[in-house]
N, C-alpha and C positions, 0 to 999 in steps of 0.2 A: 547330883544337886540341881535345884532346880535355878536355872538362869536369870526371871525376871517374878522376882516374888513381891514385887509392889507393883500397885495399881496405880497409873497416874490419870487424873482427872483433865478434861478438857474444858476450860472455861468459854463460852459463848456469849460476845456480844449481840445485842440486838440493837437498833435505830427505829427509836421510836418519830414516826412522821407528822405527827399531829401536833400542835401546839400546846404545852402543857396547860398556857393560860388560860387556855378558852375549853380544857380539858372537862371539867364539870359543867359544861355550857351545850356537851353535846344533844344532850335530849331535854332541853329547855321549853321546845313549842308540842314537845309530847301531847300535853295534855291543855294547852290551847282554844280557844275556843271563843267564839264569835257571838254577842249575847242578841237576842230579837223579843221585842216585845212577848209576852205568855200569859193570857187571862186565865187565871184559877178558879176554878169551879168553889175550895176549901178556903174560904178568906181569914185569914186570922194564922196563919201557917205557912211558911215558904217552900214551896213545890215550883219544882223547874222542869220544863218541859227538855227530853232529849230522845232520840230516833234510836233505831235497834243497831246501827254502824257504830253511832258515837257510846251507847253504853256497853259494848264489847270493843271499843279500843280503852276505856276506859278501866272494864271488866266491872260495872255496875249493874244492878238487874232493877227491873220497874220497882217501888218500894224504897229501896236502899239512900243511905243521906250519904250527901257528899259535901265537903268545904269548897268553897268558892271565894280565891281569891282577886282580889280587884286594885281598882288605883291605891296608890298613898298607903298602902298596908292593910287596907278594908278590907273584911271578911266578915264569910256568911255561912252557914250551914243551911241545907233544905234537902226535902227528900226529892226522886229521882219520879218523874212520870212520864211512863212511854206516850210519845208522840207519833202518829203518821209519817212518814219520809215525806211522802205529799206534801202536807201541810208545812213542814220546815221547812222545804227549799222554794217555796211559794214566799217564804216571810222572809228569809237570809238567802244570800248567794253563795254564804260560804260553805264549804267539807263537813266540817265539825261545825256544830251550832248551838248554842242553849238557848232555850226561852226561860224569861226571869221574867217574874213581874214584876210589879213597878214599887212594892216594900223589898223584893229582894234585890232590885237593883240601887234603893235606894241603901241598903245595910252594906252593899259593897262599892259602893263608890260609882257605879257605872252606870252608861245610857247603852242605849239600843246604838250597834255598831261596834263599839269597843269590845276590845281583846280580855278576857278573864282566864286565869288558872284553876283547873278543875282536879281533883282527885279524891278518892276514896275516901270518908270519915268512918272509924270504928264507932259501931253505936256504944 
């Protein structure tokens, strides 16, 4: 006869170290980004300037529309036009950077300086 014909289970605790609260708060400044003035060749359309860094942390290609969230809940849709790196960090100081112009900053609430929310829009 067989001596131990059940199998017993071993349960494992784990210690989660993170703070639950602030749990959906981790990747918040992901997609982040610092707005600088952008003159638009197409007037009448919101096109926003962004660098080949910022549209592969993003995963957006030149062409491609993206929503842009700004103060007070304002938001914008515009499409994605590659920039020079040159030319962007000549205008902003910062990493990540978007050029909006001055209808799409007025459709998101924001001035040249302030922080906006950037991600992907399905067309």
């Amino acid at each position: 006869s067989e001596s131990d014909s059940s199998a017993t289970a071993e349960i494992t605790t784990t210690t989660v170290t993170s703070d639950l609260s602030t749990a959906i708060l981790g990747n918040a400044d992901k997609n982040a980004m610092t707005v600088y003035p952008f003159t638009e060749d197409d007037q009448g359309h919101s096109v926003v300037g962004m660098t080949e860094t910022a549209m592969e942390e993003l995963g957006v290609f030149d062409g491609d529309t993206v929503k842009i969230k700004g103060k007070r809940g304002k938001s914008t849709v515009a499409t994605v036009a590659a920039v020079p790196e040159s030319s962007a960090t000549t205008l902003s100081s910062a990493s990540l950077s978007i050029g909006m112009s001055i209808d799409a900053m007025k459709n998101s609430g924001v001035r040249a300086g302030d922080n906006v929310k950037v991600r992907p829009a399905p067309d």
